[in-house]
C-alpha positions as CSV (number, residue, x, y, z in Angstrom):
1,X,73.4,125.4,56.0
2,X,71.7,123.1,53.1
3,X,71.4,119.8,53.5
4,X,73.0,117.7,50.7
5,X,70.9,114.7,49.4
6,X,72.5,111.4,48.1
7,X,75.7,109.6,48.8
8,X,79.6,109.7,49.0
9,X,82.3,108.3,47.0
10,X,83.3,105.7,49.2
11,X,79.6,104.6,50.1
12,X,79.4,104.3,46.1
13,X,82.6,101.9,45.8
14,X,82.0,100.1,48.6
15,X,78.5,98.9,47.3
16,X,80.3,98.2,43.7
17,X,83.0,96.3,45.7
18,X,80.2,94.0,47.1
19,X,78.3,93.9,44.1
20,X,81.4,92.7,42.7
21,X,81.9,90.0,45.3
22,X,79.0,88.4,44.8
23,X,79.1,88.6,41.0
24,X,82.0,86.4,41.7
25,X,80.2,83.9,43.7
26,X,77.3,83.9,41.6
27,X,79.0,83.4,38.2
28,X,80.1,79.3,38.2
29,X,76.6,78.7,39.7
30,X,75.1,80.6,37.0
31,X,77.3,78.8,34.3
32,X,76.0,75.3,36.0
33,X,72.1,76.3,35.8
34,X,72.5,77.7,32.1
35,X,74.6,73.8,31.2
36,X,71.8,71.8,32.6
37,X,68.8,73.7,31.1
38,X,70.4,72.9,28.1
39,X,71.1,69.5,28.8
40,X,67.6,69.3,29.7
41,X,66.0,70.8,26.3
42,X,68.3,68.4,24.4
43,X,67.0,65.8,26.4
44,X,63.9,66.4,26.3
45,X,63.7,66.8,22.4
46,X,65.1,63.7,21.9
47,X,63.1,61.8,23.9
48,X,59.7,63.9,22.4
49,X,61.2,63.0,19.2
50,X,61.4,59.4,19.9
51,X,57.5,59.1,21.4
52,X,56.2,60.8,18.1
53,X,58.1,58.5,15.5
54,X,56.9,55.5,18.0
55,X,53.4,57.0,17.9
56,X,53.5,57.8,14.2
57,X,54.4,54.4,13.1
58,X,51.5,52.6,15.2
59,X,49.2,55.4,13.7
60,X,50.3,54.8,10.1
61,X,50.8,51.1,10.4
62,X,54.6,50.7,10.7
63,X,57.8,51.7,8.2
64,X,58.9,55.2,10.5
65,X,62.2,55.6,11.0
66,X,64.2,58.0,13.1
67,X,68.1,58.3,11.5
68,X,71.1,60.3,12.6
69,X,71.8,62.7,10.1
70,X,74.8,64.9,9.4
71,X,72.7,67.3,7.7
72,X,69.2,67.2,8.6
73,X,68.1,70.3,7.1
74,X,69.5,69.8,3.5
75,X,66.8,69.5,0.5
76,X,67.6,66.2,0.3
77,X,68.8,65.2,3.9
78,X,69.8,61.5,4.4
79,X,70.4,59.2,6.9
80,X,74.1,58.9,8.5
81,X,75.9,56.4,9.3
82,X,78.6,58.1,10.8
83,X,79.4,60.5,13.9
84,X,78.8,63.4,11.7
85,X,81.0,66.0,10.6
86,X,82.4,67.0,14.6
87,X,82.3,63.4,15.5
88,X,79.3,64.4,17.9
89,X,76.9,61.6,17.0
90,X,73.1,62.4,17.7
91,X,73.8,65.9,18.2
92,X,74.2,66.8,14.8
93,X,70.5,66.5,14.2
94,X,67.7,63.7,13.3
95,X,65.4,63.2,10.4
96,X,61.7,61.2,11.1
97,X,60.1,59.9,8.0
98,X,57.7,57.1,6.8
99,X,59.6,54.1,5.2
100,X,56.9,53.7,1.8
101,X,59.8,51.2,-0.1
102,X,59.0,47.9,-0.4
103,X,60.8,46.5,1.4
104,X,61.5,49.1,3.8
105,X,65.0,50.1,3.4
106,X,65.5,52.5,6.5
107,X,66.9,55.0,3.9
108,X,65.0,58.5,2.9
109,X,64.1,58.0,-0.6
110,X,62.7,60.5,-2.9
111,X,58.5,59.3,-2.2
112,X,59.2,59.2,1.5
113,X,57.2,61.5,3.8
114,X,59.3,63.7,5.8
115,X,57.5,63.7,9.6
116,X,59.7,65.8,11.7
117,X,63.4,67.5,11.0
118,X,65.6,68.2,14.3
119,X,68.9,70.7,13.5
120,X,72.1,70.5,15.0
121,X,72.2,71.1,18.9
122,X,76.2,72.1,19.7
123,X,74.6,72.7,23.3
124,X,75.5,69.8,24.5
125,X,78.3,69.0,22.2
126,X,78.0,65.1,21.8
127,X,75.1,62.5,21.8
128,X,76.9,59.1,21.7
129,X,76.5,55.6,22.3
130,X,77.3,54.4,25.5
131,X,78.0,50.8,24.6
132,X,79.1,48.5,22.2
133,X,75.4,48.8,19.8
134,X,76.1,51.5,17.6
135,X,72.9,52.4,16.1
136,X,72.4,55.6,13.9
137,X,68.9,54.8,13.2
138,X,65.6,53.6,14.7
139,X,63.2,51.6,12.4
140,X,59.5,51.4,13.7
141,X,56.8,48.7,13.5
142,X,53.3,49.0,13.5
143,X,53.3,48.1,16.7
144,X,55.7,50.6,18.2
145,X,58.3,47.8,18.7
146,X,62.4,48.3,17.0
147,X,62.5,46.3,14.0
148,X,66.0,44.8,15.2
149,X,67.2,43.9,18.7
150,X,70.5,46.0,17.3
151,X,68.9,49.3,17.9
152,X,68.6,48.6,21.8
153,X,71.5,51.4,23.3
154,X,72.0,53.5,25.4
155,X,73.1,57.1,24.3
156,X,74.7,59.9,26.2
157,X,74.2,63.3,26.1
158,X,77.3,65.7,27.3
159,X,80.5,65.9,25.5
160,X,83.5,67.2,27.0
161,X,82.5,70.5,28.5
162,X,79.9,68.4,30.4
163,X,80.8,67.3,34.5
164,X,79.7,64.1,34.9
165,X,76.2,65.1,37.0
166,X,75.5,66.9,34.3
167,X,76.0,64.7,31.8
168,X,72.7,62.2,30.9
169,X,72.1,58.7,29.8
170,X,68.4,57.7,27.4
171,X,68.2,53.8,27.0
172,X,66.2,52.6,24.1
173,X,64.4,49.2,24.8
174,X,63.2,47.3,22.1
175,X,59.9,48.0,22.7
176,X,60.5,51.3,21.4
177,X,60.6,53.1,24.1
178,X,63.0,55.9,25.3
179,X,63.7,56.3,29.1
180,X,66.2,58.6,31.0
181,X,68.9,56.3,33.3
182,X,70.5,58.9,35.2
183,X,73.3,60.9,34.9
184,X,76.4,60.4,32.9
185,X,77.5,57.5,35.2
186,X,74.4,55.6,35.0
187,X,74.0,52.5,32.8
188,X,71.4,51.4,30.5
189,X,71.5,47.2,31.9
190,X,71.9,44.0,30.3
191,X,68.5,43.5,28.5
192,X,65.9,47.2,27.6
């Protein structure tokens, strides 16, 4: 008699039964950790984002702006006022750019410096304000500072398909700065 090396039928479906199982178990877990690392780059860019147009205006002595646009990688993007084209806010995409009119006009005009383009992010499907400020653009000083206490907001990143915990909340202060709140129930406060 020869012995016969590897394995039956049945041992065969039974392992794909339990590989199956746990496929099962694994997959809304999975679907979670992929949501918030993409929460988490959106996040993150904007705030990056944010730092460099703060840092850029105190290096170049004020006049950079950071605008909402609905289509920030046109020749000629420009600055929206709207909720862009999917009503998604923020997260159709940001232009930076030094402010060289005199006065500064917060718009993209055809001498001003483009500093930094960001595209579209539809991982996160909506970057909105969270109260009644509804500011499409941030304009710089020299020293850091919002030109205009009406930039101060709070924004939230998550749109529909986004749970609650993973939804997140930036504040804007008027110093310029960008900080993370919390989660899509947190609040920005009374004064930045």
């Amino acid at each position: 008699m020869q012995k016969q090396r590897g394995f039956t039928l049945i041992e065969l479906l039974v392992t794909l039964a339990i590989a199956a199982i746990l496929a099962v178990l694994a997959a809304p877990s999975f679907s979670k950790l992929i949501k918030s690392n993409a929460m988490a780059s959106s996040v993150n860019t904007f705030l990056s984002d944010m730092r460099f147009a703060r840092s850029e205006a105190i290096r170049l002595g004020g006049g950079v702006v950071m605008c909402r646009s609905d289509a920030p990688e046109a020749a000629s993007p420009a600055c929206g006022a709207g909720n862009g084209p999917d009503g998604n806010g923020w997260a159709s995409g940001w232009v930076i750019f030094q402010d060289l009119s005199s006065p500064p006009n917060g718009e993209i005009d055809a001498n001003d410096p483009i500093l930094r383009v960001q595209a579209a992010s539809g991982a996160v499907g909506a970057v909105m304000e969270t109260g009644a400020s509804s500011s499409t653009k941030f304009r710089f000083t020299a020293t850091g500072r919002l030109v205009n206490s009406d930039s101060v907001t709070g924004l939230k990143f998550g749109g529909t398909g986004f749970s609650s915990d993973l939804q997140r909340v930036v504040c804007i202060s008027l110093g310029g700065r960008a900080r993370l709140a919390g989660d899509g129930s947190a609040t920005c406060g009374g004064t930045e």
